[in-house]
VOPAGU-2260 file (C-alpha; in pm, 1 decimal, decimal comma):
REM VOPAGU-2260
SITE   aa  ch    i         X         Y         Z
SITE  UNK   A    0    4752,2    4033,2    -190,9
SITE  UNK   A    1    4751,9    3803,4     119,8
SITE  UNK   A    2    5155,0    3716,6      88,8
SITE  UNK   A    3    5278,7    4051,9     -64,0
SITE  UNK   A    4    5161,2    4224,6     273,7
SITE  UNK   A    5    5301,7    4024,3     539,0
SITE  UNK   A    6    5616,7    3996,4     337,5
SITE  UNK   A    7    5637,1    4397,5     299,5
SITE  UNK   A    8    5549,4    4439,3     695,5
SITE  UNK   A    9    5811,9    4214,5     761,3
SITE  UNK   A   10    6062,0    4442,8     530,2
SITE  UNK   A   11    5960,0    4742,2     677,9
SITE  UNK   A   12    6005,2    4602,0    1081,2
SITE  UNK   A   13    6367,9    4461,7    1013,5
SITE  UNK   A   14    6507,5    4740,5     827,1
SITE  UNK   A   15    6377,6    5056,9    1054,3
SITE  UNK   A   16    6165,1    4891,9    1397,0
SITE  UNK   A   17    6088,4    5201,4    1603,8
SITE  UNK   A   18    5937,6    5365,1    1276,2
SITE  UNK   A   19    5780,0    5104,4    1194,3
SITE  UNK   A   20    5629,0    5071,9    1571,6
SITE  UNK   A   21    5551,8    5403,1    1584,5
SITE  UNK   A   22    5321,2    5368,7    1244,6
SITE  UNK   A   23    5159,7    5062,9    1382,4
SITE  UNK   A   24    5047,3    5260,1    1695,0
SITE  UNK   A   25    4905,5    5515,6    1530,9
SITE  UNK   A   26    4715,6    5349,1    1285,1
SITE  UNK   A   27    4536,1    5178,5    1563,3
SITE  UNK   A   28    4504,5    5477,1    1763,7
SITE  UNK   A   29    4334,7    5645,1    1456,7
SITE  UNK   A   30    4115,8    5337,2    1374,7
SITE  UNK   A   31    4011,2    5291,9    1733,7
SITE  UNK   A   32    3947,0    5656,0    1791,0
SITE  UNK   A   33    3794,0    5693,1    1454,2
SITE  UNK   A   34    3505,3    5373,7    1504,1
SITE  UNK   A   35    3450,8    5467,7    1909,8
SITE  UNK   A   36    3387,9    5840,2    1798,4
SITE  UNK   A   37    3663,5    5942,2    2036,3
SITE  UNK   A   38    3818,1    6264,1    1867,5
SITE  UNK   A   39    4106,1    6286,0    2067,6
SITE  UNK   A   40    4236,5    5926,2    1996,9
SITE  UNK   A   41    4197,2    5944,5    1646,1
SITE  UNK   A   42    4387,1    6286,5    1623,0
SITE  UNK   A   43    4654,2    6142,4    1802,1
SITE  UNK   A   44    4684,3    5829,3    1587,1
SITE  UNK   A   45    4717,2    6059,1    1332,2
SITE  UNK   A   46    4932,6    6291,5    1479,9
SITE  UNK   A   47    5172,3    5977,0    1580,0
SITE  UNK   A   48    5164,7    5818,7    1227,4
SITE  UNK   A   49    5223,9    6177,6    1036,5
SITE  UNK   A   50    5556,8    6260,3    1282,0
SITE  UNK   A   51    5654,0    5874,3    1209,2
SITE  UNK   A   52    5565,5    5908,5     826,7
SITE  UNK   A   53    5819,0    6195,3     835,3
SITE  UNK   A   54    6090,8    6112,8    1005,5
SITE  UNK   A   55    6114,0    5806,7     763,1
SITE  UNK   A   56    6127,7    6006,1     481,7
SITE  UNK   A   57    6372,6    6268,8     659,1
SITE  UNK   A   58    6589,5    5969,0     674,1
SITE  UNK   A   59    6525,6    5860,3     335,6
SITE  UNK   A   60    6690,5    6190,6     262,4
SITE  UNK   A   61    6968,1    6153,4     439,5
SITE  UNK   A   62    7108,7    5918,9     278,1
SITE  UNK   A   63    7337,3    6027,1      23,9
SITE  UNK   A   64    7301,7    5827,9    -309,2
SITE  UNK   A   65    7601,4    5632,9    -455,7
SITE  UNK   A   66    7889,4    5824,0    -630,1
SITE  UNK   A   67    7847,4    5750,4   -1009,9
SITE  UNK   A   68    8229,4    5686,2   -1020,3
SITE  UNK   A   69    8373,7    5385,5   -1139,8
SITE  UNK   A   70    8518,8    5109,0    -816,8
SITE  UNK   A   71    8863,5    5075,4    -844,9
SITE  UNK   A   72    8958,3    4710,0    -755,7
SITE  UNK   A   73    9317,1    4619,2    -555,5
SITE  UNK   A   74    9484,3    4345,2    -689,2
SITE  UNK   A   75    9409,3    4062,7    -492,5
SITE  UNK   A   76    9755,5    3874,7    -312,0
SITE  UNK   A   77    9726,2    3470,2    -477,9
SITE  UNK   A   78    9670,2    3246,9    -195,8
SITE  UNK   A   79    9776,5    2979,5    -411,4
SITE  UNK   A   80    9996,5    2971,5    -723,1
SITE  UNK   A   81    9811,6    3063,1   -1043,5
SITE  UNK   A   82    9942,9    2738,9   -1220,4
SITE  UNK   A   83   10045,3    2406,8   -1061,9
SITE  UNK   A   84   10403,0    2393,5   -1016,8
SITE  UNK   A   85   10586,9    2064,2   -1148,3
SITE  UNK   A   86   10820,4    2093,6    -839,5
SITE  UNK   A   87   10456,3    2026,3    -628,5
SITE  UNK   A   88   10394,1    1625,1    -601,3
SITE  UNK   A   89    9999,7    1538,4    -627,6
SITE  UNK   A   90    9820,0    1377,4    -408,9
SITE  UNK   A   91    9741,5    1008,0    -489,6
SITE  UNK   A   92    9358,9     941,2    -556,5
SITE  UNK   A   93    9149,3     786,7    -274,5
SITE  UNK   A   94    8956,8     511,5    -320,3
SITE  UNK   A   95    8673,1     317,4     -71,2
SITE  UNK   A   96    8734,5     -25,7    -106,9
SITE  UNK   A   97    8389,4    -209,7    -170,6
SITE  UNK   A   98    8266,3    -412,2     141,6
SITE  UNK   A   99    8158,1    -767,8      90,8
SITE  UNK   A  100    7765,4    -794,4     239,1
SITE  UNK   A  101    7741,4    -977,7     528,0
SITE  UNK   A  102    7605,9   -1370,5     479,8
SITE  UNK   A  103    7280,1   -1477,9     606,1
């Protein structure tokens, strides 16, 4: 429970912030009105999370899901020949030549 929250608050902030603020701030509002017994707090945390609540799932709606249709891939222009070439020379291998340890 401890690492699925923090991990699902940070979701929520980087994909929609200013929801996400505005949810914060009314929980609080609510909690704090809600334990000091001061009615008008807590009706406006409320107020603030239930207009934030919605306009998150207004833009949920939005959203228009994916066509069902199939992607059509372009063929792709070949940077570099398919096969090598026997008109191409290779490169000759590399080698590190093994250094002698200094003496003592």
């Amino acid at each position: 429970m401890n690492a699925v929250l923090p991990r699902f608050l940070k979701l929520s902030y980087h994909k929609e912030p200013i929801i996400s603020v505005l949810i914060t701030m009314g929980v609080v509002d609510a909690l704090i009105g809600g334990f000091d017994d001061s009615w008008s707090l807590f009706i406006v945390g409320l107020g603030t999370t239930g207009i934030a609540l919605t306009w998150r799932w207004w833009r949920a709606q939005q959203r228009q899901p994916l066509s069902q249709e199939p992607v059509v891939q372009q063929q792709q222009p070949y940077y570099l020949p398919p096969q090598p070439s026997s008109s191409t020379s290779t490169l000759p291998m590399l080698s590190i030549p093994k250094k002698k340890p200094p003496r003592s």
